[in-house]
C-alpha positions in Angstrom: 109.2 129.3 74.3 110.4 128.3 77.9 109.6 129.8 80.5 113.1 130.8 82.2 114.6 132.5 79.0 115.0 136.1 78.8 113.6 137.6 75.6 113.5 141.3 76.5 110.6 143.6 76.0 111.0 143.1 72.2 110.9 139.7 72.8 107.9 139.5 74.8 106.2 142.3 72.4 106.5 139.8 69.8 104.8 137.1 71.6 102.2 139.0 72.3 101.8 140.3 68.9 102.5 136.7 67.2 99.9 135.2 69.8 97.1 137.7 69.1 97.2 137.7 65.2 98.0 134.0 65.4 94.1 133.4 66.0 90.8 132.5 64.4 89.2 135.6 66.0 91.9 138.0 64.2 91.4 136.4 61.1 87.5 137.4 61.5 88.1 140.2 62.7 90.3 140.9 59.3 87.9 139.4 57.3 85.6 141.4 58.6 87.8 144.6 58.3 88.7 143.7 54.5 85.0 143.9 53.3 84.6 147.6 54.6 86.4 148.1 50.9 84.6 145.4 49.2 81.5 147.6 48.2 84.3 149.8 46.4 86.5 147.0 44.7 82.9 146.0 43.0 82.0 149.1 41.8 85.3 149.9 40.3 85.8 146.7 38.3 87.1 143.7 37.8 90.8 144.4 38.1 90.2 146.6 41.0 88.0 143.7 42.5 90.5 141.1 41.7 93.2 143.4 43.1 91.2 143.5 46.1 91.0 140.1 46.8 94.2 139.2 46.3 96.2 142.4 47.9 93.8 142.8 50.9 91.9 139.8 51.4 94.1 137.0 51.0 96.6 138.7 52.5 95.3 139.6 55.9 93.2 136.8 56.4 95.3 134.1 55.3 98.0 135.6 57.5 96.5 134.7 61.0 95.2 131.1 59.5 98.4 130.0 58.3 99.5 131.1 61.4 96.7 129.0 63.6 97.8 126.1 61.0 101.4 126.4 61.6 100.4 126.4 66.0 97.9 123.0 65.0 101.0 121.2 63.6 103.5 122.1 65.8 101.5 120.5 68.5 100.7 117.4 66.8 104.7 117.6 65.6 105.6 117.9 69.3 103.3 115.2 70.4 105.1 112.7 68.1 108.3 113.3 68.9 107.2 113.0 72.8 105.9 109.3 71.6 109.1 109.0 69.6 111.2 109.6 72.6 109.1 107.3 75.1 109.1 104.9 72.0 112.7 104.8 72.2 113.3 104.8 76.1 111.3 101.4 75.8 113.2 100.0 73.1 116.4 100.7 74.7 114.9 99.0 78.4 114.1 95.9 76.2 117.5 95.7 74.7 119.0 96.3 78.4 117.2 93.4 79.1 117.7 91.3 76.4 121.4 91.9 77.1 121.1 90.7 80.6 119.3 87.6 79.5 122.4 86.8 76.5 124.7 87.1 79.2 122.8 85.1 81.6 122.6 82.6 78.2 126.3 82.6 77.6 127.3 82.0 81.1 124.6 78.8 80.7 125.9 77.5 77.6 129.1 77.7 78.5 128.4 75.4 81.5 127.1 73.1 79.6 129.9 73.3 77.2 132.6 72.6 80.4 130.0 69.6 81.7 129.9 68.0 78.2 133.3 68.3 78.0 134.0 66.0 81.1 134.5 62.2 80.7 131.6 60.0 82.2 133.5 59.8 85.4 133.9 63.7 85.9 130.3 64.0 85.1 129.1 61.5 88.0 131.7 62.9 90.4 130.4 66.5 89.7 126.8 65.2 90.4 127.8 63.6 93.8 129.7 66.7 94.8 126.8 68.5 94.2 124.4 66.1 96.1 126.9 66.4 99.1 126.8 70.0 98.5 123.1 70.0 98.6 122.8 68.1 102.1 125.4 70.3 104.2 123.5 73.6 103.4 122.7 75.4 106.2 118.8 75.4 106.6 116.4 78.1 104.7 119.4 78.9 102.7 119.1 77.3 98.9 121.2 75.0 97.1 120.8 77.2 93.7 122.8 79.9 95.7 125.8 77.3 96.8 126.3 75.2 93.4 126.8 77.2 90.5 125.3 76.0 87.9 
């Protein structure tokens, strides 16, 4: 339950009810509880013993330990979809990556694509404009940021 949500007194009466019998120690303390009656279930029979088990035991105990099993797996249920969720976030950084780097691919190949196009003449007049290029940068500033290949 989160924290900023009204429930009401009914509400919170049924958390604390759900919380308390929800426990190992109440399902003692019910086990315990149950074999007050035990000595009397014997002495009456088998059908009042099997009776006894299964309308008083069982019942109460197995109530707060289903209930402790159901609070075990809804942890570890909640803990997987956490590492679900961060799972995912990291698959979808990778594929924002990956994108990036296709992009920076196509605008590549596509390069190569217009150079090999060129005739022999284009493609050594492109290299000397780029040498030219190269020498009138201004100093610390690199070549890679004027010629775009």
């Amino acid at each position: 339950m989160m924290s900023n949500e009204s429930v009401g007194f009914n509400g919170l009466l049924a958390v604390l009810v759900t919380r308390s019998v929800g426990s190992m120690w109440c399902a003692y303390a019910f086990a315990a509880l149950t074999l007050i009656s035990l000595p009397e279930a014997i002495h009456q029979g088998t059908f009042a013993l099997i009776s006894w088990i299964s309308q008083t035991f069982l019942q109460l105990v197995l109530l707060s330990v289903i209930m402790v099993g159901q609070q075990v797996l809804a942890k570890a249920s909640d803990k997987q979809a956490l590492q679900t969720f961060q799972d995912t976030e990291a698959v979808l950084r990778l594929t924002d990556e990956i994108h990036s780097l296709v992009k920076v691919n196509n605008g590549l190949t596509d390069e190569i694509h217009r150079v090999v196009s060129l005739g022999t003449d284009q493609v050594v007049n492109e290299i000397h404009c780029t040498r030219s290029l190269v020498k009138t940068t201004h100093r610390g500033q690199r070549a890679d940021d004027i010629v775009d290949f």
